[in-house]
C-alpha positions, 0 to 999 in steps of 0.5 A, spaced: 599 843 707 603 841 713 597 841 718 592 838 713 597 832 714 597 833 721 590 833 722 589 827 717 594 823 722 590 824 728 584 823 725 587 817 723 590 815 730 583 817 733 580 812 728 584 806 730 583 808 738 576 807 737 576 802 732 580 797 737 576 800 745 569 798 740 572 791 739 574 790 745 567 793 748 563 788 744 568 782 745 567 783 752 560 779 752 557 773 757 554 773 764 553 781 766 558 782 772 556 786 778 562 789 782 560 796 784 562 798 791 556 802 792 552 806 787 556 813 786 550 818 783 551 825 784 545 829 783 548 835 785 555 837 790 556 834 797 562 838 799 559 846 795 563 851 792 559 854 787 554 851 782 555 847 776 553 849 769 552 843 765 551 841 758 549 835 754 553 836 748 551 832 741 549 837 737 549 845 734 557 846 733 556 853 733 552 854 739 558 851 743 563 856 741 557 861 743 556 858 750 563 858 750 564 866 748 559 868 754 562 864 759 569 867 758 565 874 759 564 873 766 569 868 767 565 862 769 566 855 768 563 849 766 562 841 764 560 839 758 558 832 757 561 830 750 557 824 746 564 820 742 560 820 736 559 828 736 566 829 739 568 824 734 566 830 727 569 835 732 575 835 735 577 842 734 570 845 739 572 839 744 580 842 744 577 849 745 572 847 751 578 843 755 583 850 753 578 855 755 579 851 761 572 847 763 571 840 764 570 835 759 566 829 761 562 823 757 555 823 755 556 816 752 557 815 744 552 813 741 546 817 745 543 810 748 538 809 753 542 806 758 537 803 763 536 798 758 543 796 757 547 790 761 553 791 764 558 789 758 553 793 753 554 799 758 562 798 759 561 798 750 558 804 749 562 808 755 568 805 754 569 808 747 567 815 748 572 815 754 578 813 750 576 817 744 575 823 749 582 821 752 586 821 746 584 828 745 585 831 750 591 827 753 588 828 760 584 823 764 575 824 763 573 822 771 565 823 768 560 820 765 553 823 764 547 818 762 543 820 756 536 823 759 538 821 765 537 814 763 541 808 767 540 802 772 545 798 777 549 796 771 550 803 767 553 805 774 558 798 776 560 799 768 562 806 770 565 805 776 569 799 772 571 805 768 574 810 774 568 814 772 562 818 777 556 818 774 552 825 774 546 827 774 542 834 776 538 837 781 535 842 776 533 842 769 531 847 764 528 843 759 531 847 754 531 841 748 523 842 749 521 849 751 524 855 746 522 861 751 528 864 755 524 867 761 523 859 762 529 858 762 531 863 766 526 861 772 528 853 772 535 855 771 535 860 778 529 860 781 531 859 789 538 857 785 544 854 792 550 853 791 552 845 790 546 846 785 547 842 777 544 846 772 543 841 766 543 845 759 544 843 752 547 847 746 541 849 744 539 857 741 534 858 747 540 857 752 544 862 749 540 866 750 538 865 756 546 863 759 547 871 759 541 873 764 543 866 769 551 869 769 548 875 771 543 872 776 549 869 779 553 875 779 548 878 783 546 873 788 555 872 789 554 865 786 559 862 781 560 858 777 564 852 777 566 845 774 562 839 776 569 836 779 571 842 783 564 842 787 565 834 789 
């Protein structure tokens, strides 16, 4: 009963984060503002340690305990880019990623295409999901990946405006398209270097291709790490 109360009152409290960033976000319109010092967009590292595993998360619950279970298994880590609206529904699977030790990053809220949003429009999609992300984990989230890599000046100068690094990827194994694991398996290690960032998804193909990658890995003394530990 104890911690019924305790997670109603986070639950709560999260509401309320994001009710009030949402009011703010969209409160905050007029002519687009541009104060970016240059675009910083990374499509894959600058100062290489090892690859980064990327992955979009908005959906399959399930399939991020999966991932995270093989990842432990060779002692891997990995950034996942969390949608506010799916993160908001799953506190506990957000929690148990940043415990596990990997990278929590943005992936907006509502999965917008952000290359067709201004910069206040930008500023209110992003902003929520930081904050909502934030008080979740009590730490600070310093990435933001668009939905299908999707942005423009705009996207990037909000994000900038938000502390925020905007990521995208120098490979993509398409699996939300494509169900065959050896396809996967190809796109994600083929001619595979370090400072390489490999997008992914949740998806049922991808775990089980994620074992097969790990091991390639392994095998060709790459590792795994975070987005961060590789910039």
């Amino acid at each position: 009963m104890k911690n019924r109360v305790i997670s109603i009152v986070v639950n709560l409290v999260l509401c309320l984060v994001v009710g009030c960033v949402c009011i703010v976000g969209f409160g905050s319109g007029g002519a687009e503002q541009v104060a970016s010092n240059g675009e910083s967009v990374y499509y894959r590292a600058k100062n290489a340690c090892g690859v980064s595993l990327m992955f979009n998360v908005y959906e399959n619950t399930e399939n991020v305990y999966k991932i995270l279970d093989i990842l432990d298994e060779y002692s891997a880590k990995a950034t996942f880019f969390m949608g506010g609206c799916w993160a908001d529904d799953n506190i506990d699977c957000v929690r148990e990623v940043a415990f596990r030790g990997h990278e929590v990053g943005s992936h907006g809220y509502f999965h917008k295409d952000h290359s067709k949003l201004n910069y206040s429009q930008n500023l209110a999609e992003i902003r929520p999901s930081i904050k909502l992300l934030e008080a979740m984990l009590n730490r600070q989230i310093t990435l933001f990946a668009p939905p299908s890599g999707a942005y423009c000046t705009a996207t990037v100068t909000a994000a900038e405006a938000l502390n925020l690094k905007t990521i995208m990827w120098s490979r993509d194994t398409i699996d939300w398209r494509d169900s065959d694991v050896s396809l996967i398996y190809n796109r994600a290690t083929k001619n595979l270097s370090n400072g390489e960032f490999i997008l992914m998804h949740p998806k049922d193909v991808t775990v089980q291709a994620l074992p097969k990658i790990l091991e390639y890995m392994k095998n060709n003394s790459l590792t795994a790490v975070t987005v961060l530990q590789n910039l």
